[in-house]
C-alpha positions in Angstrom: 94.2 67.9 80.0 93.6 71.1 77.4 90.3 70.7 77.4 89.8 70.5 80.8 91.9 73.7 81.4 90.2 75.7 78.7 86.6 74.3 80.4 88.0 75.5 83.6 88.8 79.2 81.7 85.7 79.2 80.3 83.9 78.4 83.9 85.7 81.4 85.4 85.4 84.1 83.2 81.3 83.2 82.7 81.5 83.6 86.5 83.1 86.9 86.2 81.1 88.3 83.7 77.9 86.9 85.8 79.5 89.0 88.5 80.3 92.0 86.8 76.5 92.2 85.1 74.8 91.7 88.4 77.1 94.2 89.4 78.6 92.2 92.0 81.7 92.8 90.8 83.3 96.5 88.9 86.2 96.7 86.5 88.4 99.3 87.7 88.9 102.0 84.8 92.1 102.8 83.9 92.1 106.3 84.2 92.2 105.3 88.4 95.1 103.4 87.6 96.9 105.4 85.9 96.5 108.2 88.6 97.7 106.1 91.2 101.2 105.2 89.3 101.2 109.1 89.1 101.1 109.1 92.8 98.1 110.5 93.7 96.3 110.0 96.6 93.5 107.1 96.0 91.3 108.4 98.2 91.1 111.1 96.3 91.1 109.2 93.2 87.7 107.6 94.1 85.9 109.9 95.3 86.0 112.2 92.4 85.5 109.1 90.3 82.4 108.8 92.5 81.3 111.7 92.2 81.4 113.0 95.8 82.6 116.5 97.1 84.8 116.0 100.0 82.2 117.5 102.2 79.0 114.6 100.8 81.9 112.1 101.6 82.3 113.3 104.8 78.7 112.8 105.8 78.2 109.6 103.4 81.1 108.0 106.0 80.8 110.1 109.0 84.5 110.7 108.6 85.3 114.7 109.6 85.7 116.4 105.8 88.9 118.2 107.6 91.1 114.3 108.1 89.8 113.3 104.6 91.8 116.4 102.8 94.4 115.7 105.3 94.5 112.4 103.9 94.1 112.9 100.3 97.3 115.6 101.0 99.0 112.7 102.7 99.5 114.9 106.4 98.1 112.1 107.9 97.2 108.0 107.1 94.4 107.5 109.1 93.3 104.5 111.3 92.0 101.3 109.9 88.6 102.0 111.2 88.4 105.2 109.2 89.2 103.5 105.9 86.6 101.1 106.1 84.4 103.8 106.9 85.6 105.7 103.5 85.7 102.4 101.4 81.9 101.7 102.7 80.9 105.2 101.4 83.3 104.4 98.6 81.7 101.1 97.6 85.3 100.2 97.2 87.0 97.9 99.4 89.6 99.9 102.2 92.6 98.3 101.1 92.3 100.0 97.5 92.1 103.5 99.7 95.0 103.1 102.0 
C-alpha cells in the first residue's frame, strides 16, 4: 500500500513539473503572497508583478484605466465580467484578482 502511494506522489508531482516547464502551469512567488496577507489589493499585486502600467492594462483588457485604480484603491469591486477581462490580460485566473 506505501508503495503504491509513494508511486501515486511520484506520478503527480512529474505531472506538475511537466506542467510548470511547458509552462502550463506558474508557481506563484511569494513576494505576491506576502502582499496580499499585507492587504493589498491583488489586482494591483499582479499587475506590477506583470509588468503593466495601469494605463497598458487598461488596453491589454479593455477595462477603463479609471475602474482599475478604483479597484486597486478598493472604491469599487467590479463585476464578474470585468475580472475575467483583467485575469485574461493578467494570465492569472479572476478568482486570484477578486
Amino acid at each position: 500500500m506505501e508503495d503504491a502511494e509513494m508511486l501515486a506522489d511520484v506520478k503527480a508531482y512529474d505531472a506538475a513539473k511537466a506542467r510548470l516547464e511547458d509552462g502550463e502551469d506558474e508557481l506563484i512567488p511569494l513576494e505576491i503572497t506576502e502582499r496580499g496577507l499585507r492587504g493589498e489589493a491583488a489586482l494591483r499585486i499582479w499587475r506590477e508583478y506583470r509588468k503593466l502600467t495601469q494605463e497598458r492594462l487598461a488596453k491589454k483588457s479593455k477595462v477603463s484605466r479609471a475602474l482599475i485604480a478604483a479597484i486597486e484603491t478598493k472604491r469599487k469591486t467590479g463585476s464578474v465580467s470585468t475580472w475575467k477581462k483583467l485575469g485574461a490580460a493578467l494570465d492569472v485566473g479572476w478568482e486570484q484578482l477578486a
